[in-house]
C-alpha positions in Angstrom: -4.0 -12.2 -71.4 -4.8 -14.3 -68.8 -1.4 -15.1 -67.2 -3.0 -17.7 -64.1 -4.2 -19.5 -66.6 -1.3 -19.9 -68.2 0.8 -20.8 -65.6 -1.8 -23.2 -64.1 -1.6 -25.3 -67.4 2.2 -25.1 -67.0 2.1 -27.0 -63.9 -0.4 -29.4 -65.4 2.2 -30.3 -68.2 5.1 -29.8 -65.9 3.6 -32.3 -63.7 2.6 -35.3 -66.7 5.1 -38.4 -67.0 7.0 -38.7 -70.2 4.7 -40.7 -71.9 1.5 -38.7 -70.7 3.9 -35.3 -72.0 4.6 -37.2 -75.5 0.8 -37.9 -76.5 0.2 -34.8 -75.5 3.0 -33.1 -78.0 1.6 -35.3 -80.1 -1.7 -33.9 -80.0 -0.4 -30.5 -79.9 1.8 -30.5 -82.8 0.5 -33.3 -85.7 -2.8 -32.5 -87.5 -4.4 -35.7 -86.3 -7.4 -34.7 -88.7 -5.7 -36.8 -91.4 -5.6 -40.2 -91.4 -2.6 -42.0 -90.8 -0.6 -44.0 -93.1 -1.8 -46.7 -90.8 -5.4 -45.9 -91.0 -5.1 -45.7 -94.9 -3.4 -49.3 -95.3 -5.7 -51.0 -92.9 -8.8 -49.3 -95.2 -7.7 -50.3 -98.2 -7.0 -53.9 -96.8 -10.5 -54.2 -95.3 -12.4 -51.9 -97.1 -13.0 -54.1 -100.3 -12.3 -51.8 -103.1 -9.3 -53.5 -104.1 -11.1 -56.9 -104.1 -10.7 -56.9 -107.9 -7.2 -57.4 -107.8 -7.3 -60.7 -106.3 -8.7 -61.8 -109.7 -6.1 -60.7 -111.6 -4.3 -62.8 -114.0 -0.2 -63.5 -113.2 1.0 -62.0 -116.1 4.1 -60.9 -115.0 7.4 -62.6 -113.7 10.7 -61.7 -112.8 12.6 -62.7 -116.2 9.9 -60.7 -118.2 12.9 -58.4 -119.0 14.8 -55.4 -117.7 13.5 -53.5 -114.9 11.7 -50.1 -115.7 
C-alpha cells in the first residue's frame, strides 16, 4: 500500500473549496458514463427522430372521455 500517496491526495482534497470538493464527489461517486436525463431530452429535442410527431393529427382533447 502506498500510504504517502494516500495521504498526499488527502491533503489535495482537504485543501479544495466546497464547490471544487463537490464536483469532485461527483465524479467519484455517479457513473458519469451514462448520459444524463439532461443529455437524453436535449437529444431527443435536437436530434430529429421525433420530427414525425409534429405531423401528427390532433385527435385527442380533453372531453374525449374519462382519463385512463
Amino acid at each position: 500500500m502506498n500510504i504517502k500517496l494516500v495521504e498526499s491526495l488527502l491533503q489535495v482534497i482537504l485543501s479544495l473549496s466546497d464547490e471544487e470538493r463537490s464536483l469532485l464527489e461527483e465524479k467519484l461517486f455517479f457513473d458519469s458514463s451514462e448520459p444524463s436525463t439532461c443529455d437524453l431530452m436535449l437529444l431527443s429535442l435536437t436530434g430529429g427522430a421525433f420530427n414525425f410527431l409534429e405531423n401528427e393529427p390532433d385527435i385527442y382533447s380533453l372531453d374525449d372521455g374519462e382519463p385512463i
